[in-house]
N, C-alpha and C positions, 0 to 999 in steps of 0.2 A: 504494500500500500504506500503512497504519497500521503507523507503527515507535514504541515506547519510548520518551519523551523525558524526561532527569534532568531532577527537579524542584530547584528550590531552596527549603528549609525556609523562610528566611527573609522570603520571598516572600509566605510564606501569613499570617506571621503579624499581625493587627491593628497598629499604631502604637501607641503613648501606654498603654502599659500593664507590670508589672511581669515581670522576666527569666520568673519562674517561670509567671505567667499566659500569658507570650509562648511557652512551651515547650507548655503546656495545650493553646493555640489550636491552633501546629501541630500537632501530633499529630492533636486535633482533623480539621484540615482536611485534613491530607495521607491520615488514614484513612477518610477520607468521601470524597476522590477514586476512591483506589483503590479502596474497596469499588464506587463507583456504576461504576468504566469494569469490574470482573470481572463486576457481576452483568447486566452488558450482554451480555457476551463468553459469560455463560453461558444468557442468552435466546436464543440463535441457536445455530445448527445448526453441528454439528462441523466443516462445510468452512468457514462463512463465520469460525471462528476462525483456522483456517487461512488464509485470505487474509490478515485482519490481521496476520499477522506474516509474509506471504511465504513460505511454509513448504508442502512437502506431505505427505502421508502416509509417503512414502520417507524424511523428516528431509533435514539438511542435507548440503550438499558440505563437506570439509573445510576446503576455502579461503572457504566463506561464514561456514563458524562463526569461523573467525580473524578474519575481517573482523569478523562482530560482535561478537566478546569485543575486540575493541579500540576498539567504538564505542561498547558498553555496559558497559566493563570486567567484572571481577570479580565472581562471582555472590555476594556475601558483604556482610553489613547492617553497618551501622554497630554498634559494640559497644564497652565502656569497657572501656581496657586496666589496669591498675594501673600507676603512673607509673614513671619511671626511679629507681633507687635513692638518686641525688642528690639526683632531685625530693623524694622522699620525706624523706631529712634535712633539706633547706632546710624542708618545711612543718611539721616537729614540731619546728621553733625558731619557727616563729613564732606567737607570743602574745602580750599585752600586757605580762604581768608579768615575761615573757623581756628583754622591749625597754628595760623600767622597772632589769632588774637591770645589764642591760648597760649602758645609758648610766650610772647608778651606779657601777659598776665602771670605767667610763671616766673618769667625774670623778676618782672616787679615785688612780687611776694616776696620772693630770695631776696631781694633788697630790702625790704620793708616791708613784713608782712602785715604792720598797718595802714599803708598806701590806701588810699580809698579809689584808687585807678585799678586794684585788683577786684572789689566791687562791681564798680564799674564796667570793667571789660566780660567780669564774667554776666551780668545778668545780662550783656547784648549777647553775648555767645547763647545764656540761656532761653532767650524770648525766640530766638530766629531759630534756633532746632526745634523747638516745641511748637513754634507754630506751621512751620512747615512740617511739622510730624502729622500733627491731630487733625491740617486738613487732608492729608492724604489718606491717611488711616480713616477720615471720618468719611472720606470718596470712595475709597475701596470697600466701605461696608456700603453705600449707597449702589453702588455696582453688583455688589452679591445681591443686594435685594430686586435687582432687574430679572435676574432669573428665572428663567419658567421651564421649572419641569414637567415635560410634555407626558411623558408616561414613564412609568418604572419596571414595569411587566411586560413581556411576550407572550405568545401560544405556541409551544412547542409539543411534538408527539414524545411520547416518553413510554418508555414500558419497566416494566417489573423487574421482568427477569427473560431471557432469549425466548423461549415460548411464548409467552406472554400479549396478549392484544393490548395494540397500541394505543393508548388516551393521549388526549387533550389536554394537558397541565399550564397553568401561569407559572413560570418561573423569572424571576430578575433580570433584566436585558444583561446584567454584567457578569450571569454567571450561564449565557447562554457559548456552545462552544461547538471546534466544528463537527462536520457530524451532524448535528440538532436538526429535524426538520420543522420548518418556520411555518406558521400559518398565519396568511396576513388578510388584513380586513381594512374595508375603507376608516381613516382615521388613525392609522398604527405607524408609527416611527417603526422602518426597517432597521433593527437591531444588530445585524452585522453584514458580511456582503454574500448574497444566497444569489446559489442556479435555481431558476425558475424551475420547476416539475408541473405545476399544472397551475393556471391562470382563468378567469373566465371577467370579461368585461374590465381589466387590468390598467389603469391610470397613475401614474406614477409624479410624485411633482420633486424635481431633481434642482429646481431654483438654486440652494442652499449650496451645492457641488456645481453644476454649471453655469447658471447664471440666466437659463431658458427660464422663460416664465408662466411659459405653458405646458400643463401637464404632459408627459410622455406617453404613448401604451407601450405597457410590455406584456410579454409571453411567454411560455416554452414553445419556441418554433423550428428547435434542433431536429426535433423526434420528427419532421414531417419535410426539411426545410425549406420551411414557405414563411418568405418574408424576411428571413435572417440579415443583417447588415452585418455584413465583414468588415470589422472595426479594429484597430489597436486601441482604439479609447474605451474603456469601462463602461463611463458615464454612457456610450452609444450602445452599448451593447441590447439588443432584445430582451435579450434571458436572465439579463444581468439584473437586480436588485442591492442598490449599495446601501452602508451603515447612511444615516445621515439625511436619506429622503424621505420621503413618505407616500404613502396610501391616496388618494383622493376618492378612487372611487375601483369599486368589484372587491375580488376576493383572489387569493391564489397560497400555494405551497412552496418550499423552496429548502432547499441542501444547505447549510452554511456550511460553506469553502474559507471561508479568515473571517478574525474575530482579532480586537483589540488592532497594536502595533500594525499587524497582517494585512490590514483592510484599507482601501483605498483611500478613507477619513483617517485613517490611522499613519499611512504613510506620508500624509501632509504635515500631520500634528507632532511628528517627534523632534523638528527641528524648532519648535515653536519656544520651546520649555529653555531657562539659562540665560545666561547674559543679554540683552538687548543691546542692539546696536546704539553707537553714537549717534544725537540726533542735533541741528542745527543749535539748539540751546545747550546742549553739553558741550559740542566744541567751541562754540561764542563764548561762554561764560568761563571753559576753560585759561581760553587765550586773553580776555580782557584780565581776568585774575592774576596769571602771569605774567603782562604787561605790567600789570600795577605791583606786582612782587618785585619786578625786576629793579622797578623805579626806586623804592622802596630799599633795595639792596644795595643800589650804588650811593644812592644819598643819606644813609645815616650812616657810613664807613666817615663820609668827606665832614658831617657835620660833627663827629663826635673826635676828630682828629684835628678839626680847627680849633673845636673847643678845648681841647687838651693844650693843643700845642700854645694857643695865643693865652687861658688864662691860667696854666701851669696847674688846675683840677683835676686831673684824670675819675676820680670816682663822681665828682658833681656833671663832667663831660659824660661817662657812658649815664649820666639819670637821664640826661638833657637829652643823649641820641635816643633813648630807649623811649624820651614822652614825643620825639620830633619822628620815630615811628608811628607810634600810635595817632601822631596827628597827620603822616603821610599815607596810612591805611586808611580807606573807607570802611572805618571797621563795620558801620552798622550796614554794607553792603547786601551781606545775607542775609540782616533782617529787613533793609527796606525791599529786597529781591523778593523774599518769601510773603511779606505782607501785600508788594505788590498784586503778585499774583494769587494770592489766597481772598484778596477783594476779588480780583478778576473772577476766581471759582465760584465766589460767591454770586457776584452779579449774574454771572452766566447760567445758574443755576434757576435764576429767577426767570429765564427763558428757556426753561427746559434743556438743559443742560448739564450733566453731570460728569467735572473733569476726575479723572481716575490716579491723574499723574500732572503736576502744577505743571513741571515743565513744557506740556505739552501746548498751555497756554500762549506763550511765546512763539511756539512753531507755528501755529495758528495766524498769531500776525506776520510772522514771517513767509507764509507759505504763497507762491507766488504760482504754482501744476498743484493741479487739482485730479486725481485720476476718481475717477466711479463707476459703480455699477448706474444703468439704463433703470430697471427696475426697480419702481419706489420712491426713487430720484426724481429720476424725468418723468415718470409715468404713474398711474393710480395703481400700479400692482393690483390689476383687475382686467378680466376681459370684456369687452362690450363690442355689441356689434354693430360693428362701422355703418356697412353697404349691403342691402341684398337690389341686386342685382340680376335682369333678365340676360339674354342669351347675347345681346349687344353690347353690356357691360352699360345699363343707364336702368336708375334706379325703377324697381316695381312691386308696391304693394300686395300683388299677388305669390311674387316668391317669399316676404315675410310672412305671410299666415300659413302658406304650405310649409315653412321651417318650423311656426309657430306647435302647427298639428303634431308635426312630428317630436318634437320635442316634450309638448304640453303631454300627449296619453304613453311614452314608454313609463313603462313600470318598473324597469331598472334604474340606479344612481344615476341620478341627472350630474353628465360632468358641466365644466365650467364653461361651454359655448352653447350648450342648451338652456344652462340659465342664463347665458346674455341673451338668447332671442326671447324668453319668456319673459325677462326686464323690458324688454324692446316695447312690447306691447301692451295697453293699459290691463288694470283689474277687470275693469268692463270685459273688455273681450273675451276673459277668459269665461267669467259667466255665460256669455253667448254660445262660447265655441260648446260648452259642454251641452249646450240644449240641440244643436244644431249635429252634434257628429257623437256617435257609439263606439266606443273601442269592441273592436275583434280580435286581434290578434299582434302578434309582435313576431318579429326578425330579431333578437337581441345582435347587438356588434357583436365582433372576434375580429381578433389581432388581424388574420388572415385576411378577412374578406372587407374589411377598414369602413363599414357603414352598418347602418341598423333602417328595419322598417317596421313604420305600422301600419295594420288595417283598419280603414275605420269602416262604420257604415253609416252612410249619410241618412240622418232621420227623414220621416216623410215632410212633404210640402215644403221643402226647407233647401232654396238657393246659396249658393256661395263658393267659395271655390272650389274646384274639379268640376264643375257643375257647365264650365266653357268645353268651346272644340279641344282647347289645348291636350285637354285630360280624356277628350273624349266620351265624357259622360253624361247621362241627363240627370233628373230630378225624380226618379224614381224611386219607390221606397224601397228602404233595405238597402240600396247599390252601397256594395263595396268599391273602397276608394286605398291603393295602395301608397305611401309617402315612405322614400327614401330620401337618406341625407347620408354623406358619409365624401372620403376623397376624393378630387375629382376625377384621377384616372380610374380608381376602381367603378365606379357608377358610370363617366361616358361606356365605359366596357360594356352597360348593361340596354344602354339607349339606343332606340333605334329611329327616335322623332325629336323635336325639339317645338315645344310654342315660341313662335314668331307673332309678335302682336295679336296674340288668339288665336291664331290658327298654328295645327298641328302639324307639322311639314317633316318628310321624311330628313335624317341627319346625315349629310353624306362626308366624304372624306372632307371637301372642301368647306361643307360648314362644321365637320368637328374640326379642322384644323383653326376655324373662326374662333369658334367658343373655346379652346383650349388655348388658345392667345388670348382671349379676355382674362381667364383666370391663371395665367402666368403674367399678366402685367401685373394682374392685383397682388401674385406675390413678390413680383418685384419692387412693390412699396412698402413692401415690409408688413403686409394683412397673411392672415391664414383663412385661406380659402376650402368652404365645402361646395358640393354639389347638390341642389335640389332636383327630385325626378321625380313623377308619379305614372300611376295605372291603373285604369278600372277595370276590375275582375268583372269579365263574361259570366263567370260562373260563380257564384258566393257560396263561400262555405264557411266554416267554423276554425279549422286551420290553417292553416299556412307554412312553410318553409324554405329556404334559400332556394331552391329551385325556382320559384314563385317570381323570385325578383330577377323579371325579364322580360322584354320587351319593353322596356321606359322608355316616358316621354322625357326631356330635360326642359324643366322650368325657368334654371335660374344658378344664379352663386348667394352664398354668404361671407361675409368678409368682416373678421372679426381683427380684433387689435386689441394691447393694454394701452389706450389712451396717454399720451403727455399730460402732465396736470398743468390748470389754466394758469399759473402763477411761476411754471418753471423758465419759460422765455427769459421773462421781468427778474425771474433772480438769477438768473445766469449774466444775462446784463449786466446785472449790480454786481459781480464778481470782476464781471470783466473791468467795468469803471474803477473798479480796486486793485488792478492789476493781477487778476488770476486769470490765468487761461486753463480752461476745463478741459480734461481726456476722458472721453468713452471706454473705459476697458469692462468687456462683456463675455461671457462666456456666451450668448444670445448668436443666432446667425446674423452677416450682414447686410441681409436686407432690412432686416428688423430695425440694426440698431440704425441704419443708416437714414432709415423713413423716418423713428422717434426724433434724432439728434437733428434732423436738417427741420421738423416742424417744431423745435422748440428754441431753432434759431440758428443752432452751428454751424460752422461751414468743413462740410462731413469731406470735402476734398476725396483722398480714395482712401478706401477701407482696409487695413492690414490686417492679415489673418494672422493668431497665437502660430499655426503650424511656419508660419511664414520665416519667424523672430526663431524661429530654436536653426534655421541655417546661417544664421548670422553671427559675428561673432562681437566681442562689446562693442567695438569703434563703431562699426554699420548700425546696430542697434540702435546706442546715443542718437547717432545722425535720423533713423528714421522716426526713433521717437520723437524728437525735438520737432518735425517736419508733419507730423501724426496728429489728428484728431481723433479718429475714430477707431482701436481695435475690438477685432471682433471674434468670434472661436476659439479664446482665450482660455488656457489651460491655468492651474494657482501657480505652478511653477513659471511658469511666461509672462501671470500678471509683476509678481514679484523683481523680478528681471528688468520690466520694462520702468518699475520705480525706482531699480538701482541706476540704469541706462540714464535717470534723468536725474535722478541726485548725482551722477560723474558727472552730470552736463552744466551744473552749479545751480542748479536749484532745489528749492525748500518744497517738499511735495507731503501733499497731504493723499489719504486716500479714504473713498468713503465705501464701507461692503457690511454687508451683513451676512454671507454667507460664507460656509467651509471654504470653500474655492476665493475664499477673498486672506482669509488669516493670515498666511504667509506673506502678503502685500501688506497687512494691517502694521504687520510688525516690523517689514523692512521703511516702513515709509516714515518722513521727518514728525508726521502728528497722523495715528490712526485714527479713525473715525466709524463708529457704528451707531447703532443706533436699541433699544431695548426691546423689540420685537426679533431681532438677531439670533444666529445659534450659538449660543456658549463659547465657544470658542470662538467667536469673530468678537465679540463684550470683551473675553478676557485678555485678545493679542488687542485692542481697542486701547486708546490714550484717553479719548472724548466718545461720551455715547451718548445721542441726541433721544430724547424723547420721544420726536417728532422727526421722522424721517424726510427734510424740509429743507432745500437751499439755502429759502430764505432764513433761519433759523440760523444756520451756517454761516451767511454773510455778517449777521449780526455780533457771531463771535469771533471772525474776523479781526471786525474794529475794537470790540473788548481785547484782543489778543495784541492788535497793534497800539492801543492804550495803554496797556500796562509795560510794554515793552518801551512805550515813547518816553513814561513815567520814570521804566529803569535807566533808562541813559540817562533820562536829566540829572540822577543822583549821582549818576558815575559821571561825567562831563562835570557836573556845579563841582562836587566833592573830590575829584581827580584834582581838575585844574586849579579850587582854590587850596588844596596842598600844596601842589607842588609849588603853588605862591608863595605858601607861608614859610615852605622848606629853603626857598631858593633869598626870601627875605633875612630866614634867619642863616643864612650861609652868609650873606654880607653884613648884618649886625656882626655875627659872632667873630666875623674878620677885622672890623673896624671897631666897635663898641667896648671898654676896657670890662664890662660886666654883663649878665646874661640878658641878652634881651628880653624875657619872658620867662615867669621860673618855670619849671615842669607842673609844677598843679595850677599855675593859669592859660597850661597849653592844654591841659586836660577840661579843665572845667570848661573853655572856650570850646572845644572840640566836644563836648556832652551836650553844650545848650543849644550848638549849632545843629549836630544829630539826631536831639529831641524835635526841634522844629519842622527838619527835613522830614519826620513821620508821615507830613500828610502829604507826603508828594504821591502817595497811590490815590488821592481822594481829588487828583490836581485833574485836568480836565486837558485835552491836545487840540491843538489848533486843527482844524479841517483839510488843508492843507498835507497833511504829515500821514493822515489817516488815509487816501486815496493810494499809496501803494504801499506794497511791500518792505518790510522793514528786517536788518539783519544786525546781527554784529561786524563790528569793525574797528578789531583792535588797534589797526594801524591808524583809523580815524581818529580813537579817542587819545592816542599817544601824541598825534599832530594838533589837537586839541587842546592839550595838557600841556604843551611848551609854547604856544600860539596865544592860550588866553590866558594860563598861569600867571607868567612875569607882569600882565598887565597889573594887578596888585600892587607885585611891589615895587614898582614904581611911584605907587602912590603910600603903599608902606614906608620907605625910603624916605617921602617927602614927608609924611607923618616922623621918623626917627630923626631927622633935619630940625622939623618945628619941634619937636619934643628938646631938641638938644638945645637950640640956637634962644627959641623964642622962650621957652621956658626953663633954663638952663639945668635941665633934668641931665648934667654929663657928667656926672660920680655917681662912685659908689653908694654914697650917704642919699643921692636923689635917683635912685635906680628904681626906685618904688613907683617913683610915680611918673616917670621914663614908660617902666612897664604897662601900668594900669592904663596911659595913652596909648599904646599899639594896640594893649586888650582889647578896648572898646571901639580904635576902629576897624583892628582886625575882623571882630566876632560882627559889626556892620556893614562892613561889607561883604561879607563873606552873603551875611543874609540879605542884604539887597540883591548882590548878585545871581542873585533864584531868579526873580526878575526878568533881569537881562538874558537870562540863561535858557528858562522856558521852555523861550517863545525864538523864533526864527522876526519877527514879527518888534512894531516900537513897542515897548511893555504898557501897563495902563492906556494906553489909548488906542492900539491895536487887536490888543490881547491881554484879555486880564485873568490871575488867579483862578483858580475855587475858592469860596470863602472859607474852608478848612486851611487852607497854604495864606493866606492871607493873615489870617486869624494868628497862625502859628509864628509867622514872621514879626508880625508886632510882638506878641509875646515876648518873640529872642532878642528883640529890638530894645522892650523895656527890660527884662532881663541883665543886658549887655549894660545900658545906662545906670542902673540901678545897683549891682553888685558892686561900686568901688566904696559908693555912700551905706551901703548896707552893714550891720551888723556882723556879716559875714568876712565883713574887710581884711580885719586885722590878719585875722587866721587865713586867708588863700594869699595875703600880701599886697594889697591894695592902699593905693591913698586917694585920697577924695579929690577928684579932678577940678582945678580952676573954672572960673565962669568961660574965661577967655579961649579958653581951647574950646568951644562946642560952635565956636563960627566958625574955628577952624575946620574943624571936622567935619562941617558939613558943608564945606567949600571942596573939601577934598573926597567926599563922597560923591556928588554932584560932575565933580570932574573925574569922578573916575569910571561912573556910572556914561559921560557922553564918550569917554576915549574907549569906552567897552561897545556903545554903539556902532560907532566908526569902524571899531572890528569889524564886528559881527558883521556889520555890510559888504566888508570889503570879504570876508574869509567866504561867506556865503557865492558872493560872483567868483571867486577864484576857483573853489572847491566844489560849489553847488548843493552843498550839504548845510546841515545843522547840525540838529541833533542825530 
């Protein structure tokens, strides 16, 4: 016998190449196994599937399925859990600038473990891990509650003991194994991946794995082979039933051949589980970090070496480098990063929104490709029917009520294009129809013969349709009236007339070649096309059988569609005005998707096929995706690929799926996106899961995403640059000034109140401007920022340590007190005007103003800064009470430094083109 054997991932993968590409490969390879050994298993006839797994039609003994649930464990894939609550706080402390404040913090202790700067540093270290903890943890419990478990149970046959007759048992989908025969019903999650043995009325909706959105039929069509599609894809296969889809409509049996790992959803999902790749905000937040480390490294060597050398302190010099660190770190970085974004979470929540992972909030604004699935998106995830359609292809009344018949009296599962005709037509009617027409008899579908008929018998005295030449019938009582619908090849096969404006006319080669070009244009718009036909039985009887259905007239088409939604145009637009260009990627064929995306606005250019993308190698790739609007017959391994193809091309890509066949793209892409009606695994490989499966919805967190990220620069740009002002100030005091220019606890205390204020820079509001595209980091930006508007400062620090000297002869040691408490208070002022200017790209107050939270905060720091020299607090941080006469000054030299900071800003903007 052929038994199961667990593979190992890492087996498959190539050598000498990167984690992420090494996770590509597998997947790759493990899903190119499994698909070649199913569509083997599905070339052969239903018994010789059955030998491969030892199995017979009777299902297992109960002592064999134990044995093999213990040899192939647990029928359940690999899947990523959300970590333990520990794990989760040890990783939202770790950051660079976490590590930089802590060993900070640690020196100072060792110094002085009554330092109140060790306070200090730690409760920001401890506000920004804890708050970035508890909202992630409080998102990852909001995600587990999206969950919907569909069922827990299967029907499988099970016996006793080897003599034994075979029963019917519920046993747990996770301890079904191969071997088991499956019994499935409309409504049943397919629980592992089974050869079909016998089927009857078989509707399959495989959405979830490929991305079609119309029900499939399948069957066992080995045993006879009629109908069979020679496929290397699974998901095509007739016979096939994989984990992952489901039932809609009939009943049928089946062999499971793989279970768990094994199975087609299994071999997608093992690459899912473990590290996540870098995404746009881990490498930005990296590199700006690093930036501001590096600055940070060179300048407190040079300032704690001036200081040593010029005032002969070496222990008062390293206090001095160690507070001119802390005041060249943006220490409260991670907490105003984490509080940014934890508004953002919150806000976005209140738009139905639930971020799963903060960071993914910033990818968000950053995301400039947008890849998605058609279905849901673009469209009502619903069929309706378009067009019916007479033999010309121009709408007619008549072929709606003969679809209507047909559809209204079968007695078997109405699939989902029988209820869009009986949608189609009001309640009335149907009342009508049932006074006017008797059920007789029924044709049920089968795979084979791709249509179903009923008999009706037209009640006495009672006109309507068939009642024309078309159908050839009169108004007699009793007349049986036959109605077929079903493919259109299989049914022209059965036609031998066609109604032409009421009249019955023979169907000759020349006009079926007519009518078979009406209903191949209609699917060349991306409709699915039936056939209507009918025929009045000569002779009325009570049964009927497939022989019967012959000599048809043909009536008509039906042409059905899952409609674009009326709103999806208008928010594809608004994307676009935001600088996102939207991709199609559909596992859907591409007529389908090509008809959806060009009526809801895109310019569908030509269609690339998934099989198309696996003979290319990355460079062609990139090039065709970049060039790409629309793929279509897209496999998960090909969706994947084509979002790495476009992150090598330098863009930030989001991608939106809710199905299996999407996870792998979920996880490789810069911000995933699902939605809570999704399969579990598309939620869990998810960053962001919308509520509402909605563009519009989308676009609006968007701007939340590029708000909060506009909000993080301002603090790294204000807080970069007015360090490295105060750093490069006190590098020329401390060269020229016989005494410190500032002691350490008023470079702290300056550095707390200006930090406090900056709090409400997440509650600050972005010019409209800034929000219309895409926004990234850019370390090199904010480094040419940091020595561009830094020095402006101190330039006017400098002119403040001039007046401090000259005009108030604050130049000893004896008047260094109040030397100092002058730089204090215009440093810590301008520092906080400079928010301000800093913003806004824009003139401040009269172009652009504030939130009244940043406004509010900045007076604060404002009286603050004024008020601590006269304060109580004086003595003890080292303050003397500033003269009358220095506060013209001061606001002479704020005023000018606040217009030579304008002057910048205009001139850096036409040079650069940038701001923030």
């Amino acid at each position: 016998m052929t038994m199961l054997t667990p593979r190992t991932p890492a087996k498959l993968a190539p050598p000498g190449r990167s984690r992420r590409e090494r996770k590509a490969a597998e997947l790759e390879s493990r899903t190119r196994l499994v698909g070649e050994r199913l569509a083997g298993i599905s070339a052969g006839p239903g018994v010789r599937a059955l030998q491969s797994v030892d199995a017979s039609p009777g299902g297992l003994t109960r002592a064999e399925a134990a044995l093999r649930l213990e040899r192939h464990g647990a029928n359940v894939v690999a899947h990523e859990r959300a970590p333990r609550w520990y794990v989760q706080l040890a990783k939202a402390f770790w950051n660079p600038f976490i590590a930089v404040l802590v060993v900070l913090a640690a020196v100072m202790y060792w110094q002085d473990p009554a330092d109140p700067g060790v306070v200090i540093l730690s409760v920001m270290v401890g506000i920004s891990g804890l708050l970035r903890f508890w909202q992630e943890f409080r998102s990852g419990r909001a995600a587990d509650a999206l969950k919907r478990l569909v069922t827990t149970t299967c029907a499988v046959r099970r016996r006793a003991g080897s003599g034994s007759v075979p029963t019917t048992v519920e046993v747990p989908m996770d301890q079904v194994v191969p071997g088991d025969v499956v019994k499935l019903a409309a409504g049943d999650l397919v629980p592992a991946d089974l050869r079909l043995l016998t089927a009857k009325d078989l509707m399959i909706g495989q959405a979830a794995l490929s991305g079609e959105s119309l029900p499939v039929a399948k069957a066992d069509t080995r045993a006879q082979d009629l109908g069979q599609q020679a496929t290397t894809d699974p998901v095509e296969a007739d016979n096939l039933a994989l984990m992952g889809t489901s039932v809609t409509s009939g009943t049928a049996t089946g062999v499971v051949v793989a279970t768990g790992a094994d199975t087609w959803f299994g071999s997608m999902a093992g690459s899912l589980v473990g590290e996540r790749p870098q995404t746009n905000f881990d490498t930005g937040v990296r590199r700006v970090s690093l930036l501001l480390i590096r600055f940070m490294l060179v300048m407190v060597p040079v300032v704690f070496m001036i200081n040593g050398l010029t005032k002969g302190d070496w222990d008062e010099a390293f206090l001095f480098g160690i507070a001119v660190a802390v005041g060249l770190t943006p220490e409260m970085l991670p907490m105003v990063v984490s509080a940014n974004l934890a508004r953002g979470a919150v806000a976005m929540s209140r738009r139905k929104v639930v971020v799963k992972r903060l960071g993914a909030i910033q990818n968000l604004g950053a995301m400039d490709v947008l890849c998605t699935d058609k279905t849901g998106t673009l469209t009502e995830d619903r069929i309706v029917l378009d067009r019916y359609l007479d033999v010309h292809g121009e709408e007619d009344g008549e072929v709606l009520e003969y679809g209507y018949l047909n559809a209204h009296f079968q007695t078997g599962l109405r699939n989902l294009m029988d209820q869009a005709v009986i949608d189609r037509v009001g309640e009335a009617e149907e009342v009508v129809v049932d006074t006017r027409f008797s059920m007789v008899d029924e044709i049920p579908f089968d795979f084979a013969r791709r249509r179903m008929s009923v008999v009706l018998a037209r009640n006495p005295l009672v006109d309507g349709p068939g009642s024309g030449s078309g159908s050839g019938s009169g108004s007699g009582s009793g007349e049986h009236v036959m109605i077929t619908k079903g493919a259109v090849e299989e049914v022209l096969d059965l036609c031998t007339h066609m109604t032409d404006r009421g009249e019955a006319v023979e169907l000759t080669e020349r006009l079926r070649w007519h009518v078979t070009r009406i209903a191949e244009d209609n699917n060349r718009r991306g409709l699915r096309v039936l056939a209507v036909a009918t025929r009045t039985v000569d002779t009325p009887r009570e049964t009927y059988s497939v022989a019967d259905e012959d000599g048809l007239t043909l009536v008509g088409f039906l042409a059905f569609l899952d409609p674009p939604k009326a709103d999806a145009a208008r928010a594809l637009e608004g994307l676009a005005d935001k600088g996102i260009t939207v991709k199609v990627v559909t596992g859907d064929n591409e007529l389908v998707a090509a008809r959806v995306c060009a009526d809801v606005g895109l310019d569908v250019g030509t269609v690339a096929l998934g099989p198309e993308t696996d003979a290319l190698d990355d460079a062609e790739l990139r090039a065709l995706a970049a060039r790409t609007t629309v793929f279509a017959k897209v496999n998960p391994v090909q969706k994947a690929r084509i979002v790495r193809a476009l992150q090598a091309g330098g863009h930030t890509v989001g991608f939106l799926g809710d199905g299996i066949n999407d996870a792998a793209a979920l996880r490789d892409a810069d911000v995933g996106i699902s939605v809570d009606t999704a399969v579990d695994i598309a939620k869990e490989s998810a960053d962001i899961i919308l509520l509402e499966k909605d563009l519009t919805v989308l676009e609006q967190g968007v701007l939340q995403g590029r708000t909060t990220f506009g909000n993080t620069i301002k603090y790294i740009k204000m807080t970069a640059s007015s360090n490295f002002g105060n750093v490069f100030s006190v590098l020329v005091a401390s060269a020229f000034i016989p005494f410190q220019p500032m002691l350490a606890i008023m470079l702290l205390v300056q550095n707390l109140v200006y930090d406090i204020a900056q709090l409400a820079t997440p509650w600050d509001r972005m010019d409209e401007e800034y929000l219309r595209r895409p926004r990234n980091w850019d370390a090199r930006g904010i480094g040419r920022f940091m020595v561009t508007i830094g020095p402006i400062s101190s330039i006017f620090d400098i002119a403040m340590f001039l007046i401090m000297w000259h005009v108030f002869a604050a130049n000893s040691e004896a008047s260094q007190s109040l030397f100092q408490s002058g730089w204090f208070v215009e440093g810590l002022l301008s520092q906080t005007l400079i928010v301000h200017m800093i913003r806004t790209r824009k003139i401040p107050f009269v172009q652009s103003r504030a939130s009244w939270p940043v406004m509010v905060m900045t007076v604060l720091a404002v009286l603050t800064g004024l008020w601590l020299p006269f304060s109580p607090l004086a003595s003890s941080l080292g303050f003397t009470a500033l003269p009358a006469g220095y506060f013209p000054w001061l606001i002479g030299v704020l005023l000018a430094y606040c217009t030579l900071t304008q002057f910048v800003k205009t001139w850096y903007v036409r040079r650069f083109g940038t701001w923030l």
